[in-house]
C-alpha positions as CSV (number, residue, x, y, z in Angstrom):
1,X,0.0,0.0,0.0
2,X,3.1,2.3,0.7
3,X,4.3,1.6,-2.4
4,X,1.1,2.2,-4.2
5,X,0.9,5.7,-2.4
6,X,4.6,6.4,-3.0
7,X,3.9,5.8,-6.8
8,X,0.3,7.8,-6.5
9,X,2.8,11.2,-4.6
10,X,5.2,10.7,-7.4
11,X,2.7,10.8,-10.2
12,X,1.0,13.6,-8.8
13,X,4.2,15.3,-8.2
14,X,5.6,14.7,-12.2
15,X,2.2,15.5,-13.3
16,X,2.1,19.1,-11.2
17,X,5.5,19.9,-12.9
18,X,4.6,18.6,-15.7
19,X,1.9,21.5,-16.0
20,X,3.5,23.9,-14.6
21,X,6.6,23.3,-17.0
22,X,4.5,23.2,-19.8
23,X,2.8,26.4,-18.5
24,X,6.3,28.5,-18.1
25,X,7.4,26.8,-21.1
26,X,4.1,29.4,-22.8
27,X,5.1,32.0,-20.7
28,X,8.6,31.6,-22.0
29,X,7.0,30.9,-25.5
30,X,4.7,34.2,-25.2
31,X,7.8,36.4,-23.7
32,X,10.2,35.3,-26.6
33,X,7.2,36.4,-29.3
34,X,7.1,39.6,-27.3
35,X,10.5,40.2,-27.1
36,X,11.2,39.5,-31.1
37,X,8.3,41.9,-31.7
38,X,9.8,44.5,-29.9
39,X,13.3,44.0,-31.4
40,X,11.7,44.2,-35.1
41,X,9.8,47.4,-34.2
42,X,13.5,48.4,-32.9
43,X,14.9,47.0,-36.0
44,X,12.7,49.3,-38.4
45,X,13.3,52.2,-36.5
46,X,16.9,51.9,-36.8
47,X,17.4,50.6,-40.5
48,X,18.4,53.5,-42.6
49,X,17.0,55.2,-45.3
50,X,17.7,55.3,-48.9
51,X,16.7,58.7,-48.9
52,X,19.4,60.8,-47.6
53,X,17.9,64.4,-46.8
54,X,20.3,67.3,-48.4
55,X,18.9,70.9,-48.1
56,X,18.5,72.1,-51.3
57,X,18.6,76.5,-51.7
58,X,18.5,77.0,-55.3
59,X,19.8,80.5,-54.8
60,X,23.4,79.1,-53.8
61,X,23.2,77.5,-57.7
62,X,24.4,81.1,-59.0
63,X,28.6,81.1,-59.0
64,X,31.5,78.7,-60.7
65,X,31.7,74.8,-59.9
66,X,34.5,72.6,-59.5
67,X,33.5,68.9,-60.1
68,X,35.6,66.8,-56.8
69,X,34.0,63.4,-57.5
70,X,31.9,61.1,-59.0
71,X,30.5,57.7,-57.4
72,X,27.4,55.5,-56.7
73,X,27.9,56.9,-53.1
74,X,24.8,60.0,-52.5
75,X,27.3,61.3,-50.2
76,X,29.9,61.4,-52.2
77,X,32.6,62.3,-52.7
78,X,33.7,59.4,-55.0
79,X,36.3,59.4,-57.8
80,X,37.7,62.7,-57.9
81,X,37.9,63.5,-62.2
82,X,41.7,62.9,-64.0
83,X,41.3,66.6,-65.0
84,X,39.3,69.5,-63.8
85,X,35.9,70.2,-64.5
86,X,34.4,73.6,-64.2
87,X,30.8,74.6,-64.4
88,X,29.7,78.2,-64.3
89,X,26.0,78.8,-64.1
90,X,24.3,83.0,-64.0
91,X,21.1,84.3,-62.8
92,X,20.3,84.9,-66.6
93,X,20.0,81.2,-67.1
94,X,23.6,81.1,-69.1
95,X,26.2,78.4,-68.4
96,X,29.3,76.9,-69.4
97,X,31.9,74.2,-69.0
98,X,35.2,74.7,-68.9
99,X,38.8,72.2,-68.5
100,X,41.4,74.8,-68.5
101,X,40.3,76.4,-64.9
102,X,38.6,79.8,-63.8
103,X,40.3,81.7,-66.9
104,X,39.1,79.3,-69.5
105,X,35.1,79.4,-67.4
106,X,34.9,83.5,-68.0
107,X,36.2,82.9,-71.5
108,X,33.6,80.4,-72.3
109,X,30.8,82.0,-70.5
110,X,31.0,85.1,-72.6
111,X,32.1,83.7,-75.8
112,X,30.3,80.4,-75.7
113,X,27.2,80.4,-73.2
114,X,24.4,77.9,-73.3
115,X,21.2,78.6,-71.5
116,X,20.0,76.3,-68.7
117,X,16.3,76.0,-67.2
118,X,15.3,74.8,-63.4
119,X,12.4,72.7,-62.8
120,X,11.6,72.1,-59.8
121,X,14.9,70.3,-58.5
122,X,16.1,69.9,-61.8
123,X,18.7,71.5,-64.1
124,X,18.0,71.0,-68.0
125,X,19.8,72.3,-71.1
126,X,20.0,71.0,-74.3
127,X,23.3,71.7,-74.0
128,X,25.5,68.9,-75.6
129,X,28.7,69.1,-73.2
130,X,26.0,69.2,-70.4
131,X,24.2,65.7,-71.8
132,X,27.5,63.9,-72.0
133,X,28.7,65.2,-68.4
134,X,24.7,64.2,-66.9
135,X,23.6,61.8,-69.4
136,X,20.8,63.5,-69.8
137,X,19.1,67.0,-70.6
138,X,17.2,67.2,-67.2
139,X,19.5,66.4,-63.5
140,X,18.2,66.5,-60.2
141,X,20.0,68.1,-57.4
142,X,20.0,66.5,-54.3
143,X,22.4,68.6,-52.3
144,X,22.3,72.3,-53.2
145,X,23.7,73.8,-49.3
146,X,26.7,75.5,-47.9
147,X,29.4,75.3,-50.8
148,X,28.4,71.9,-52.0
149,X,26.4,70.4,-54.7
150,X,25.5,66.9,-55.6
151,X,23.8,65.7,-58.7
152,X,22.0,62.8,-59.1
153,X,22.4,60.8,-62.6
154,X,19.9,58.1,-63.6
155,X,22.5,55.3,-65.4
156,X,20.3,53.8,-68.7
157,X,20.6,49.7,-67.2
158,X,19.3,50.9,-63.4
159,X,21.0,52.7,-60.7
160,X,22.0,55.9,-60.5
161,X,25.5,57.9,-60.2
162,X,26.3,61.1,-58.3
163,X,28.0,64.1,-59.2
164,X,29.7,65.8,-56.3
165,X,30.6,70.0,-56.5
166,X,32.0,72.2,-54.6
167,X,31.6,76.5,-55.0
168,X,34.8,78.5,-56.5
169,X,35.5,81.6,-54.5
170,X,35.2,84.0,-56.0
């Protein structure tokens, strides 16, 4: 009869923690799905952006551009160019392009101007040096801000490149 009793304790007592392992074991079950929810709520808040916000003051467009680099980086500054590459561009909606540095950009600008448009974001000309340099008539600007300017360039098989300034003094 002991015996029968011992095994009836013992039963009761495996069955008891039996339940109540199977019980923490949803707790535990319920706190890791908690605790994964939280960390992909932490996880989206922390992945970064594709978008990389630049102020853009079109008014800081006006003056004489050196070209520093060219990448698939947005911010820059990439490959810096074998030779120099000046752009000028004028309130009166003239530009130019120049190789031979700041000497070379006046020259151009008043012997050889071509006009330029903004829309929106965008810089157009129909300008053929200006196609081959932005592969394109139309480029957006995506960084227009204290001295610097960065051009986006939309590459014909996906992607896109970027065109990284900085202002001349004058």
């Amino acid at each position: 009869m002991r015996s029968i009793a011992s095994l009836l304790v013992l039963f009761l007592v495996v069955l008891n923690s039996g339940c109540s392992m199977s019980e923490s074991d949803k707790e535990t079950a319920a706190d890791k799905e908690e605790i994964r929810k939280m960390n992909e709520s932490d996880g989206d808040a922390e992945k970064p952006s594709n978008e990389v916000p630049f102020d853009i003051n079109m008014e800081e467009l006006y003056g004489d551009w050196v070209l520093i680099g060219v990448g698939a980086d947005r911010m820059g500054p990439g490959i810096a160019p074998v030779g120099e590459i000046l752009f000028a561009f004028r309130e009166n909606g003239n530009m130019t392009v120049a190789t031979e540095g700041k000497q070379e950009l006046s020259e151009n600008l008043l012997g050889i101007p071509s006009p330029y448009t903004i829309e929106d974001k965008k810089l157009c000309s129909d300008d053929i040096v200006f196609k081959l340099q932005f592969k394109q008539g139309c480029a957006e600007i995506i960084r227009l801000n204290e001295g610097r300017m960065s051009i986006e360039i939309e590459i014909p098989n996906g992607g896109f490149i970027y065109k990284h300034f900085v202002k001349m003094e004058e």
